[in-house]
C-alpha positions as CSV (number, residue, x, y, z in Angstrom):
1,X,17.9,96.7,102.4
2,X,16.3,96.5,99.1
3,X,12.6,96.4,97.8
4,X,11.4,94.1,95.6
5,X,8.6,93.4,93.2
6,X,7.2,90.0,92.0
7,X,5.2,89.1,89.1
8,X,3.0,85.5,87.6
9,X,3.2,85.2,84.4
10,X,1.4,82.0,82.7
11,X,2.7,81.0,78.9
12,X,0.2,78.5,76.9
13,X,1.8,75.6,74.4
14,X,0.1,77.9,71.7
15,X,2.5,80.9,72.5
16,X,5.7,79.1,72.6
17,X,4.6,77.4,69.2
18,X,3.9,80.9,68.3
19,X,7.5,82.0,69.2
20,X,9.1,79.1,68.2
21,X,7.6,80.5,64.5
22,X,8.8,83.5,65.1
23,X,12.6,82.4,65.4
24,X,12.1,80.5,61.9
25,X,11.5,76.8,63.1
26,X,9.1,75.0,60.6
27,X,5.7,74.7,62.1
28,X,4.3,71.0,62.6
29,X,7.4,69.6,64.3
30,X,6.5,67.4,67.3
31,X,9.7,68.1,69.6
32,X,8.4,67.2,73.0
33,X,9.2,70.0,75.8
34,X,8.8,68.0,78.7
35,X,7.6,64.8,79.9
36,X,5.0,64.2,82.8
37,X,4.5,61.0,84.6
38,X,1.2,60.4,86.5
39,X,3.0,61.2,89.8
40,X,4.0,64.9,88.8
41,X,7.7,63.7,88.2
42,X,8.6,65.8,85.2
43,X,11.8,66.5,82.7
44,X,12.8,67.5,79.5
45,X,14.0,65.3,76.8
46,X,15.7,65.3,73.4
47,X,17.6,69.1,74.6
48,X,18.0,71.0,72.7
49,X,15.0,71.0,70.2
50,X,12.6,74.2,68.8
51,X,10.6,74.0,71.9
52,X,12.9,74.6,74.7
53,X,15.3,77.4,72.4
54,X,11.7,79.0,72.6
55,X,11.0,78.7,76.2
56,X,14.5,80.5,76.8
57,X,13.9,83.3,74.3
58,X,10.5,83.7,76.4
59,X,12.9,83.9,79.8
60,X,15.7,85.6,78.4
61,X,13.3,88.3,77.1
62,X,11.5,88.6,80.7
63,X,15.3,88.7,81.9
64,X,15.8,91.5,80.0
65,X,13.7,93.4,81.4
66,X,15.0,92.9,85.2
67,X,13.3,89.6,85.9
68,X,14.6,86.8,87.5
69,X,12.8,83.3,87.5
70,X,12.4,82.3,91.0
71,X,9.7,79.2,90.2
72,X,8.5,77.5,87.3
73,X,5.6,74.4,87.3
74,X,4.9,72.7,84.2
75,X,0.7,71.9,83.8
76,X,-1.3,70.0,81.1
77,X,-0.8,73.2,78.3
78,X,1.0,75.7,79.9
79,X,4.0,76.6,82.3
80,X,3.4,78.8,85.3
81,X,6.5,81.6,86.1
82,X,7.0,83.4,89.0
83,X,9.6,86.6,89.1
84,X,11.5,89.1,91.1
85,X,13.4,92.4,90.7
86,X,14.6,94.8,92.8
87,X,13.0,97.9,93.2
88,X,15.5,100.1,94.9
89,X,16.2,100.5,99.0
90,X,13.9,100.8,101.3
91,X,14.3,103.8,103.7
């Protein structure tokens, strides 16, 4: 049986801006990441734009490291991640 570790990481609209600079998109495009309705029903639009290429990079990158996105939720200016990885065996 296996051990694992788990990790929350929180990423604001301001860093995936900030990487979506970094991979050479202009700044001051308004791609939208995601759409919200008032009852918490949310999706992505227009795929794929600057934004969500960004958002990957920031998952792939995590990914690299052993990470595996179990859980992500979408708020007002940032996105919420939980992750796992497996540690080694227990006993």
């Amino acid at each position: 049986m296996h051990k694992y570790e788990y990790d929350i990481t929180s990423y604001s609209t301001e860093q995936v801006l900030a990487r979506r600079s970094k991979m050479g998109y202009p700044p001051g495009a308004k791609e939208p990441v995601m759409y919200c309705d008032s009852e918490g029903v949310c999706f992505f639009d227009q795929m794929p734009n600057p934004n969500t290429q960004a958002i990957i990079e920031i998952f792939n990158e995590k990914g690299a490291e052993g990470w595996r996105l179990c859980s992500v939720t979408f708020r007002g200016n940032d996105m919420l991640c939980f992750w796992v990885r497996k540690m080694g065996k227990v006993g």
